[in-house]
C-alpha positions as CSV (number, residue, x, y, z in Angstrom):
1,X,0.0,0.0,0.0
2,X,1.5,3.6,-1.1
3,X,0.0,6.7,1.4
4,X,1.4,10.2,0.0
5,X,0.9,12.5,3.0
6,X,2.0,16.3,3.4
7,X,5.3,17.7,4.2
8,X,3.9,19.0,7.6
9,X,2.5,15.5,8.2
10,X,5.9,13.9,7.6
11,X,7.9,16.1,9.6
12,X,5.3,15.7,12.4
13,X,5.8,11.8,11.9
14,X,9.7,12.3,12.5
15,X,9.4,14.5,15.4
16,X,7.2,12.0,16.9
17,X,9.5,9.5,16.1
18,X,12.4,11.3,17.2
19,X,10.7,12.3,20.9
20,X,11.7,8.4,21.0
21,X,7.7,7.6,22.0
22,X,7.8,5.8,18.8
23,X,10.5,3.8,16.9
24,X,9.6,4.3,13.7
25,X,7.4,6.0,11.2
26,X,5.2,3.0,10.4
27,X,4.6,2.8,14.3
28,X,3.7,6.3,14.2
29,X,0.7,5.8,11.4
30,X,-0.6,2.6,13.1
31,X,-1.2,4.3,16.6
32,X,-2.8,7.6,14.7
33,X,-5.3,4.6,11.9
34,X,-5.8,2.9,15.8
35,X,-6.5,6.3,17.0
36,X,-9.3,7.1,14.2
37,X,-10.5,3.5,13.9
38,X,-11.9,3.8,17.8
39,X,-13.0,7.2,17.5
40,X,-15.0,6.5,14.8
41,X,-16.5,3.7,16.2
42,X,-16.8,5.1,19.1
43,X,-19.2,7.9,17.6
44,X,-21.0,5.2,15.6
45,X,-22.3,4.0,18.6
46,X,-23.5,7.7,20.0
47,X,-25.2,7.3,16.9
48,X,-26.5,4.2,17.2
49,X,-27.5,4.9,20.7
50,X,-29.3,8.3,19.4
51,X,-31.3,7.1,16.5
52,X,-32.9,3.9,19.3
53,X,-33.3,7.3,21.7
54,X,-35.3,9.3,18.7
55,X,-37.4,6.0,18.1
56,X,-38.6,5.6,21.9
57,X,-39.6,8.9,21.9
58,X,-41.8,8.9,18.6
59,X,-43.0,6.0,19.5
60,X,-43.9,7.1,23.2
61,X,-45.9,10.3,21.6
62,X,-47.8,8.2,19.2
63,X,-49.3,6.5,21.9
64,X,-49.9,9.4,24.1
65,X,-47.4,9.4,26.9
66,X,-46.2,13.0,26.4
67,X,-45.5,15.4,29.2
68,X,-45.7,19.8,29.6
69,X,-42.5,20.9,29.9
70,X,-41.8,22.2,33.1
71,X,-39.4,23.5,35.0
72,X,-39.5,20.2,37.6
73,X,-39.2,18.3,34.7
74,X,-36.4,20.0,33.5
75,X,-34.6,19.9,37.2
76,X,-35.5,16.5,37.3
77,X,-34.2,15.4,33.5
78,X,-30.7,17.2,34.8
79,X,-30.2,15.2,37.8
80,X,-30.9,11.9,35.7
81,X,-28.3,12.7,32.7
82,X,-26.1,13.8,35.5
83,X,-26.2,10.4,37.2
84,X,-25.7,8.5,34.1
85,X,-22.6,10.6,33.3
86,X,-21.4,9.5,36.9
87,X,-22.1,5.7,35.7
C-alpha cells in the first residue's frame, strides 16, 4: 500500500518519532489509523444509541405518553443525565 501525505505530516511523523515515543514511522501511522478506527467507532455507537433514543420517543408520543414541559421536569431530566454521566 503507497499513502502520499504532506510535508507537515511527515515532519510531524519524525518528530514523533524522534521524541523516541515511537520507533519508527510505520509505528507512528498505526497508533494515529488505531486512533481514528476507535474514535469512529466510538461515535457510531452515540449514533446508534441516538437514532434507538429518537425512536422511543416517537414511538412514546404516538401513543400518548407525552409530558408539559416544566421546569420540575427540566430539574429532574438534569439530575438523571447527571447520574448517568457519573455511571
Amino acid at each position: 500500500m503507497n499513502v502520499s501525505i504532506t510535508t507537515e505530516m511527515e515532519e510531524w511523523i519524525q518528530r514523533k518519532v524522534g521524541s523516541g515515543l515511537y520507533t519508527s514511522a510505520s509505528e507512528v501511522v498505526r497508533e494515529a489509523i488505531r486512533s481514528l478506527y476507535e474514535r469512529e467507532t466510538r461515535q457510531g455507537a452515540k449514533l446508534l444509541n441516538l437514532r434507538e433514543a429518537i425512536s422511543v420517543g416517537i414511538q412514546s408520543s404516538e401513543v400518548g405518553e407525552l409530558h408539559d414541559w416544566s421546569e420540575s421536569l427540566h430539574q429532574e431530566l438534569k439530575v438523571t443525565g447527571r447520574l448517568r454521566r457519573k455511571g
